[in-house]
N, CA, C and O of each residue as an XYZ file, in Angstrom:
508
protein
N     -22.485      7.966    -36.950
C     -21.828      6.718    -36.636
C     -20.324      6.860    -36.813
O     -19.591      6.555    -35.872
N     -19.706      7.403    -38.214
C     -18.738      7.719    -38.242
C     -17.683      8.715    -37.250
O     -16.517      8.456    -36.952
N     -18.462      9.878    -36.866
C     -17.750     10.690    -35.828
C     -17.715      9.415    -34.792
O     -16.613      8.946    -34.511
N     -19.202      8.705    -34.076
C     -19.095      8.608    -32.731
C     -17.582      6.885    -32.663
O     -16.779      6.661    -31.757
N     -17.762      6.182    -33.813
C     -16.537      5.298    -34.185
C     -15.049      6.078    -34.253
O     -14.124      5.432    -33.761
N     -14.717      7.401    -34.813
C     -13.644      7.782    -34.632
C     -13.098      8.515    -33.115
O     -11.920      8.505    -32.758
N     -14.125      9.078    -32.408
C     -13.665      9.987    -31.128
C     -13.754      7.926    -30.364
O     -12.834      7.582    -29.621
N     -14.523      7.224    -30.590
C     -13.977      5.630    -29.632
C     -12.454      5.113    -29.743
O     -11.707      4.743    -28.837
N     -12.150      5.227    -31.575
C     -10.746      4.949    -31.081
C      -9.420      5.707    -30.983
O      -8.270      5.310    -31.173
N      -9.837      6.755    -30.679
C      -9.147      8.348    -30.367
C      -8.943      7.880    -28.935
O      -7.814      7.655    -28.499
N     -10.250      7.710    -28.074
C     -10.208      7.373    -27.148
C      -9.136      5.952    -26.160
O      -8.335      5.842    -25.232
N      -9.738      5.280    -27.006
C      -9.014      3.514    -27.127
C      -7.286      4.058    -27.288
O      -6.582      3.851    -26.300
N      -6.906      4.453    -28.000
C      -5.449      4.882    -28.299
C      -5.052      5.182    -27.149
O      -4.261      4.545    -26.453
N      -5.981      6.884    -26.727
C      -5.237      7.697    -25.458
C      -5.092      6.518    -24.154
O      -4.122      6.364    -23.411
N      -6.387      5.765    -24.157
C      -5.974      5.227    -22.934
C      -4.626      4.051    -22.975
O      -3.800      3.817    -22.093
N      -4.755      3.518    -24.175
C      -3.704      2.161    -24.353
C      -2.138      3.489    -24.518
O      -1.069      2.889    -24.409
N      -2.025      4.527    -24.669
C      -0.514      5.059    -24.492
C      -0.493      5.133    -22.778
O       0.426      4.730    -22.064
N      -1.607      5.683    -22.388
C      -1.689      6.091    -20.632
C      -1.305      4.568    -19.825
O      -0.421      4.477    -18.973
N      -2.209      3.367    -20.315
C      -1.659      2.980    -19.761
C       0.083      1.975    -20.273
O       0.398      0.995    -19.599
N       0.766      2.322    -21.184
C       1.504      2.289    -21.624
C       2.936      2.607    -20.785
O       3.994      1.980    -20.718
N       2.408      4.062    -20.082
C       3.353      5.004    -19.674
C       3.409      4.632    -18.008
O       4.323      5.157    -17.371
N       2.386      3.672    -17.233
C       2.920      3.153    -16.229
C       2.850      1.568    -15.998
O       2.231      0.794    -16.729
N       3.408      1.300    -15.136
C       2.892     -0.595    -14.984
C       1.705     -0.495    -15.184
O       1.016      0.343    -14.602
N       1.137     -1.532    -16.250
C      -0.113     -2.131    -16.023
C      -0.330     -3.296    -15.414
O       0.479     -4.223    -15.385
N      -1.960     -3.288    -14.662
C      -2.639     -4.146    -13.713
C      -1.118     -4.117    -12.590
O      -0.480     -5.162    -12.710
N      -0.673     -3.398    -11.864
C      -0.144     -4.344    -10.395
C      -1.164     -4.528     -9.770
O      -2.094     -3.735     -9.626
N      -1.012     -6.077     -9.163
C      -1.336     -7.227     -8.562
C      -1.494     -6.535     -6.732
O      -0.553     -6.635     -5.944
N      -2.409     -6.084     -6.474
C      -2.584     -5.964     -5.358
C      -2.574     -7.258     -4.384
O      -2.353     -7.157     -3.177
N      -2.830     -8.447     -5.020
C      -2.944     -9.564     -3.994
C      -1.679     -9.982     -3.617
O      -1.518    -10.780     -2.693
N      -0.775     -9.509     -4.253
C       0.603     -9.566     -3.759
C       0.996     -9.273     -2.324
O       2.003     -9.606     -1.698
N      -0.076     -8.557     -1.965
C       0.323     -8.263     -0.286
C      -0.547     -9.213      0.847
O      -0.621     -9.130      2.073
N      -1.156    -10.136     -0.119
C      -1.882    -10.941      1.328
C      -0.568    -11.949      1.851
O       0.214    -12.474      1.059
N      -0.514    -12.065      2.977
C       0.767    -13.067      3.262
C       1.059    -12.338      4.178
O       0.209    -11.458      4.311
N       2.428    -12.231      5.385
C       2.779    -12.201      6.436
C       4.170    -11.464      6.347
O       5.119    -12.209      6.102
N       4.463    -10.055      6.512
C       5.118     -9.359      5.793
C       6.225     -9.381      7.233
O       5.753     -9.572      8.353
N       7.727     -9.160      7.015
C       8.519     -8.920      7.968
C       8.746     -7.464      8.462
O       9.815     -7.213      7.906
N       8.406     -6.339      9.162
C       8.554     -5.206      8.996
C       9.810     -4.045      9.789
O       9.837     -3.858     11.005
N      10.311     -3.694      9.271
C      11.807     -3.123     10.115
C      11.136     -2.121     11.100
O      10.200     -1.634     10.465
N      11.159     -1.733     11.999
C      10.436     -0.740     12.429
C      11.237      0.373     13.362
O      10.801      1.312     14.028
N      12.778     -0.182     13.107
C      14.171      0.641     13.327
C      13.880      2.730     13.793
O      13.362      3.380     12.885
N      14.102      3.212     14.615
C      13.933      4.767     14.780
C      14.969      5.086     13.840
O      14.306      5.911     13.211
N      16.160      5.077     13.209
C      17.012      5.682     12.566
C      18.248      4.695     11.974
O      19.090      4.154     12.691
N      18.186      4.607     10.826
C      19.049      3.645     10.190
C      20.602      3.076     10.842
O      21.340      2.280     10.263
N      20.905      3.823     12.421
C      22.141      3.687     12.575
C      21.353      2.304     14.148
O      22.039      1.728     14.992
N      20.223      2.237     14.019
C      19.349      1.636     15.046
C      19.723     -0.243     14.888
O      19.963     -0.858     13.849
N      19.670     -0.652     15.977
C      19.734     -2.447     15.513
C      17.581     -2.304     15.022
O      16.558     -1.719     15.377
N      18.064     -3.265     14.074
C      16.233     -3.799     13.782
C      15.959     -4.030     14.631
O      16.637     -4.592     15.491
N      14.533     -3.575     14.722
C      12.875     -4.141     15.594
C      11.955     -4.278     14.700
O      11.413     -3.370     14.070
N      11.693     -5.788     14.600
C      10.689     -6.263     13.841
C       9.313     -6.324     14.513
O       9.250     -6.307     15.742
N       8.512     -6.375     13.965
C       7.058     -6.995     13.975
C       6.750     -7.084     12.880
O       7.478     -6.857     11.915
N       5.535     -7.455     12.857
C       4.675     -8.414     11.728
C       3.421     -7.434     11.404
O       2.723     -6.807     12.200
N       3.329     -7.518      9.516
C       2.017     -7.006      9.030
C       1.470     -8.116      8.481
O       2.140     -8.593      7.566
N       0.056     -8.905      8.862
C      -0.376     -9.594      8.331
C      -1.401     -9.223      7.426
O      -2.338     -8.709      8.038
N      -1.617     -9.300      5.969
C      -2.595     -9.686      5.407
C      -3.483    -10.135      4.710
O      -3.559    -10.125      3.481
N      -4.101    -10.496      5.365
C      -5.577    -11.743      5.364
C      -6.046    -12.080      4.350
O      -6.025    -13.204      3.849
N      -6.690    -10.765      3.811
C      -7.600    -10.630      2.595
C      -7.760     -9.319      1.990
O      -8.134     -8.294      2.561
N      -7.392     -9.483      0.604
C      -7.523     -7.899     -0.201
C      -8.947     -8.443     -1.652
O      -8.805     -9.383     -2.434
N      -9.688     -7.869     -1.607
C     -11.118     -7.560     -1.892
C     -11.262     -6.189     -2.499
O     -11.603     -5.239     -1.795
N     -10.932     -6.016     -4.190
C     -11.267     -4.688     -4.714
C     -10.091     -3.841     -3.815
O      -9.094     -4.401     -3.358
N     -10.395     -2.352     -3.639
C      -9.920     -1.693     -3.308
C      -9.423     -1.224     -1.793
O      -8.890     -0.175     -1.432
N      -9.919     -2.764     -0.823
C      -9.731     -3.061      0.578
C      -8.714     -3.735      0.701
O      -7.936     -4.063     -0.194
N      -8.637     -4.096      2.348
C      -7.491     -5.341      2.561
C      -8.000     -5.347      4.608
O      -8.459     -4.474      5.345
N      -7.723     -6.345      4.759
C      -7.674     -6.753      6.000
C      -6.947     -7.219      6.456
O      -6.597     -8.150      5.731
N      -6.218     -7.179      7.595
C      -5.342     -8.247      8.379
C      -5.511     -7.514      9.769
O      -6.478     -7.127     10.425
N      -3.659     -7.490      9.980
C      -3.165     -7.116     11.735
C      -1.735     -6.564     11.250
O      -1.059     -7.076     10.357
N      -1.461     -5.637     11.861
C      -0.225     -4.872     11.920
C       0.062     -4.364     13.005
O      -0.716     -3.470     13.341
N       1.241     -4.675     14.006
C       1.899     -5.158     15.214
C       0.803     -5.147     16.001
O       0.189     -4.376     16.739
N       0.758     -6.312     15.582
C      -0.752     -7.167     16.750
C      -2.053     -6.570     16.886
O      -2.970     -7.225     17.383
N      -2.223     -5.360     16.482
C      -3.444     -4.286     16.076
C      -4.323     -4.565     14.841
O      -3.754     -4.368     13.768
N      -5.663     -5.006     14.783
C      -6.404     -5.262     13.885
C      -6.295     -3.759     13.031
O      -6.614     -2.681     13.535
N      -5.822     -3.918     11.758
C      -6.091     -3.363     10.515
C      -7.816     -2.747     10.070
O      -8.707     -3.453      9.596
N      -7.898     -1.487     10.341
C      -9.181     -0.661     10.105
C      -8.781      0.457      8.541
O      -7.913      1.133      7.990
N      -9.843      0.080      8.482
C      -9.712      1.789      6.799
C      -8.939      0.718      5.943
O      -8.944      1.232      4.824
N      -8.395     -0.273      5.860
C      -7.493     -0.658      4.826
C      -7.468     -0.395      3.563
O      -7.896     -1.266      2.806
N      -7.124      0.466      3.182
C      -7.486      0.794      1.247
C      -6.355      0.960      0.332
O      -5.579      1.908      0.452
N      -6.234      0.038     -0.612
C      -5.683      0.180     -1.475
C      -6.115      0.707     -3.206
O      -7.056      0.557     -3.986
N      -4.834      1.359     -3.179
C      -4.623      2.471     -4.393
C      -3.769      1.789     -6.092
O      -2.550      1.791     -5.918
N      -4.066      1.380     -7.221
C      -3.335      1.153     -8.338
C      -3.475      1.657     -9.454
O      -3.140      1.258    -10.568
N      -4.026      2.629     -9.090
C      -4.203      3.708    -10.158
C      -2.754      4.375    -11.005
O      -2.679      4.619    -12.209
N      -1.741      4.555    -10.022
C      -0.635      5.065    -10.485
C       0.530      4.188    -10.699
O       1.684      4.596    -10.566
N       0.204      2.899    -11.055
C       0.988      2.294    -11.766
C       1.380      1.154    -10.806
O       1.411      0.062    -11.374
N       1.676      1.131     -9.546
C       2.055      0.882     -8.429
C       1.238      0.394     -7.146
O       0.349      1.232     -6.994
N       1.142     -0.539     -6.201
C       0.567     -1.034     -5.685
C       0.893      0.102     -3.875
O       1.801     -0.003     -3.050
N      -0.301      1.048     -3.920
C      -0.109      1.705     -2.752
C      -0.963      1.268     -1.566
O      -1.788      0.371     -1.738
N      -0.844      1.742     -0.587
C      -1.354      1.202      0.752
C      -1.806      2.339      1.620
O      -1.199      3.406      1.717
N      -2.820      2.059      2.189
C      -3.231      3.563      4.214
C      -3.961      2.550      4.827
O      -4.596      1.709      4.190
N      -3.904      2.592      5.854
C      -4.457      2.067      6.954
C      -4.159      2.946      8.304
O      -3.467      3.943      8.511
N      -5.213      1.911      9.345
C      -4.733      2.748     10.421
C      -5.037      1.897     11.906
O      -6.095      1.315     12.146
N      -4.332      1.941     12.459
C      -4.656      0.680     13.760
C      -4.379      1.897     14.759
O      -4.109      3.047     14.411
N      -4.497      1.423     16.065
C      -4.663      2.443     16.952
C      -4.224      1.340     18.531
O      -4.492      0.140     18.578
N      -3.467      2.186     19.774
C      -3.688      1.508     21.049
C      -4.576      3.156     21.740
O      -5.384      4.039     21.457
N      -3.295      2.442     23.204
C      -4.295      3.481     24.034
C      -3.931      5.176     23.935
O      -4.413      6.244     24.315
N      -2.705      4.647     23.133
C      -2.142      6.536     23.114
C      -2.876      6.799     21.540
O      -2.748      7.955     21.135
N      -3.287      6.277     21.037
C      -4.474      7.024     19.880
C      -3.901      5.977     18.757
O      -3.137      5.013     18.808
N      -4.826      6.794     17.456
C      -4.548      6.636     15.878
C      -3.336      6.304     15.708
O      -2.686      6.751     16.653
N      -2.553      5.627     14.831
C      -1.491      5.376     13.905
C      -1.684      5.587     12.599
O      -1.931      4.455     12.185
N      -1.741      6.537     11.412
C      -2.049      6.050     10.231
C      -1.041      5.758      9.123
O      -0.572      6.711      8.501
N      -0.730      4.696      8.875
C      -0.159      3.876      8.100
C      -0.127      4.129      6.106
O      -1.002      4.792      5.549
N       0.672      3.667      5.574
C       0.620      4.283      4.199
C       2.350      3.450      3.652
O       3.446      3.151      4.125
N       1.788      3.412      2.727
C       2.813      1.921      2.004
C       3.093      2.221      0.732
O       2.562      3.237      0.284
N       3.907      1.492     -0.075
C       4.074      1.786     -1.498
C       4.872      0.021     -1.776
O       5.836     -0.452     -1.173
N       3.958     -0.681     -2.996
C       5.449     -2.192     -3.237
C       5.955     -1.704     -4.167
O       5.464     -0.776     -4.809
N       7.108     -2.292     -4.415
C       7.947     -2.120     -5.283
C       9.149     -3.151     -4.540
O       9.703     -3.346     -3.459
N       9.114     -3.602     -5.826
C      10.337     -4.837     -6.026
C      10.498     -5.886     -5.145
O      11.543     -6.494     -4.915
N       8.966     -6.137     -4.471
C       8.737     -7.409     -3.350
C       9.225     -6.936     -2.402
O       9.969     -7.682     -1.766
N       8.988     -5.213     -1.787
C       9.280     -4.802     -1.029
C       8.144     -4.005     -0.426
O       7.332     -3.774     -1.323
N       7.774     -3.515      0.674
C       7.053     -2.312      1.222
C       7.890     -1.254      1.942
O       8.621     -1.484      2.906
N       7.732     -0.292      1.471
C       8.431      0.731      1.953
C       6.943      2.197      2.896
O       6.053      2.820      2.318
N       7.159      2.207      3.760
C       6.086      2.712      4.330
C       6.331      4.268      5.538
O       7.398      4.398      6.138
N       5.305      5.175      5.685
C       5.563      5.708      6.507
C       4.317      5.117      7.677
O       3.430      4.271      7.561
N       4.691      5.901      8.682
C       3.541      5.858     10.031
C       3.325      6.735     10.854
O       3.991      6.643     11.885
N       2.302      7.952     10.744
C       2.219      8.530     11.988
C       1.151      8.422     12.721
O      -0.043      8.199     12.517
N       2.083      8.705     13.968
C       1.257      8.691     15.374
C       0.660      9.746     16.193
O       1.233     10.236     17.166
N      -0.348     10.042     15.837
C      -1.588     11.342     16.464
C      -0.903     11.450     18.056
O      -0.123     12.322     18.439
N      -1.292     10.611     18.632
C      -1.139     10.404     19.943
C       0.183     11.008     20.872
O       0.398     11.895     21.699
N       1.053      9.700     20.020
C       2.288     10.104     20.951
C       3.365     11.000     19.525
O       4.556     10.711     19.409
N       3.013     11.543     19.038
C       3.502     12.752     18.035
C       4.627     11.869     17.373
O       5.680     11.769     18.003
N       4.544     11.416     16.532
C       6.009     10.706     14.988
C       5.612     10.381     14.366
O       4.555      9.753     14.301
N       6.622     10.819     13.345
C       6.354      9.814     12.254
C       7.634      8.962     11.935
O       8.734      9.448     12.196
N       7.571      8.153     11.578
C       8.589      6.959     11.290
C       8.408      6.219      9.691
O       7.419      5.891      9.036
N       9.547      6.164      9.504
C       9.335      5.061      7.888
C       9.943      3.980      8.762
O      10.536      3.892      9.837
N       9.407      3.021      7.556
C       9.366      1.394      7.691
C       9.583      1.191      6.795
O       9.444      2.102      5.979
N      10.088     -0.184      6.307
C      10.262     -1.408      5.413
C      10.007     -2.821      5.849
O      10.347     -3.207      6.967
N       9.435     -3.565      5.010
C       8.788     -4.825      4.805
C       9.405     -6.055      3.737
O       9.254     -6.131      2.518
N       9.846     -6.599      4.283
C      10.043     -7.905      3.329
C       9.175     -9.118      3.257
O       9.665     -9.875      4.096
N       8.391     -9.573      2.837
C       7.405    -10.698      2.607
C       8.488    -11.970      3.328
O       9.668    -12.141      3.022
N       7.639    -12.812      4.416
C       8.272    -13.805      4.217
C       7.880    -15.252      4.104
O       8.737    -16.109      3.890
């Protein structure tokens, strides 16, 4: 009883420093809502917006629309402290797969495109 009570709060410790050492619980529901998204080719570019909507986040999912393309695979990641994102919507020139990170009521994201060959970063402001 004694060993299996001391390796529990050996245990209890390691995890309360681990999670110590990054944000605890981020709030994944932070991203349901209607996000503004820059979608600019090169920072010297005027903005082109469209819209990431989403709907509903459920555990380690999420659903919406991202530029007008229903949202497939949606999965979210908070394991590392941080509220991460992949998805992947698709037209007729193929796959897009999508991938996000919040931080500071922001999304900062990349996107590539199978199809017509790029990748592009993005940014998102909630609005």
């Amino acid at each position: 009883m004694r060993t299996a009570l001391g390796s529990l709060c050996v245990f209890v410790l390691a995890a309360c420093a681990t999670t110590a050492q990054v944000n605890s619980c981020p709030d994944s529901q932070l991203l349901v809502g209607t996000w503004k998204v820059d979608l600019r080719a090169t920072p010297g570019d005027p903005a082109y917006f469209q819209e990431l909507v989403v709907t509903a986040v459920q555990g380690g999912r999420f659903s919406g629309t991202f530029y007008g393309a229903p949202i497939e695979q949606g999965r979210i990641n908070t394991d590392w402290g941080a509220v991460r994102i992949a998805f992947v919507t698709s037209d007729q020139s193929g796959p897009y797969n999508h991938s996000a990170t919040l931080a500071d009521g922001r999304l900062e994201g990349l996107t590539n495109s199978t199809g017509r060959d790029f990748l592009s970063y993005w940014s998102a402001a909630k609005r």
